[in-house]
N, C-alpha and C positions, 0 to 999 in steps of 0.2 A: 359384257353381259353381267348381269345380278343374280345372285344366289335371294330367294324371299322365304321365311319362314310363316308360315302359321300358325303361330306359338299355342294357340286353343285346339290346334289339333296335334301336336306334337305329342307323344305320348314318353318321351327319355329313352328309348331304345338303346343309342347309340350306336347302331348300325354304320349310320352317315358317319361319324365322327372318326369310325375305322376306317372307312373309305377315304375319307378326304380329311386325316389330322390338320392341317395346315391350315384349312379353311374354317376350323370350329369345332367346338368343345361343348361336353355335358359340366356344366358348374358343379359346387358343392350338393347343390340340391337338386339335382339331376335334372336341371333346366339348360336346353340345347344353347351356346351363347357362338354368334358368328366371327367368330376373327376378322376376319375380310367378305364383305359382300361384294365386291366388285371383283369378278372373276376374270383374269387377265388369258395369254393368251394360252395356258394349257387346262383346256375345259376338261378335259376326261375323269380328272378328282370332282371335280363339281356336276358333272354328269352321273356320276357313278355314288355318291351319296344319292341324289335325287332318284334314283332309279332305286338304291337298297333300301328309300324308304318305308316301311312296313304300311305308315297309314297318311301318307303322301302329303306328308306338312311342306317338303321341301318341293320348289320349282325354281325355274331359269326363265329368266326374262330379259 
């Protein structure tokens, strides 16, 4: 599975980024940047950002 962001809807929360450190980070300028888009086989961090997302940039495909 793929982690895909919507960067024009991402607002910097960083919600996601607590839920799932490993998978992806707020840069310098609080722009969301993905570590790994290719989600291996423990979905639950990559579940669980998409889910704490406040304005649902984040999905699984």
């Amino acid at each position: 599975m793929k982690i895909v962001l919507d960067r024009p809807r991402c607002e910097g929360h960083g919600l996601c980024e607590e839920a799932a450190p490993q998978l992806m980070h707020l840069d310098d300028q609080g722009e969301l940047v993905l570590d790994i888009e290719t989600v291996g086989d423990d979905l639950e961090p990559a579940k669980a950002a998409v889910r704490v997302c406040p304005v649902a940039a984040l999905r699984l495909v």
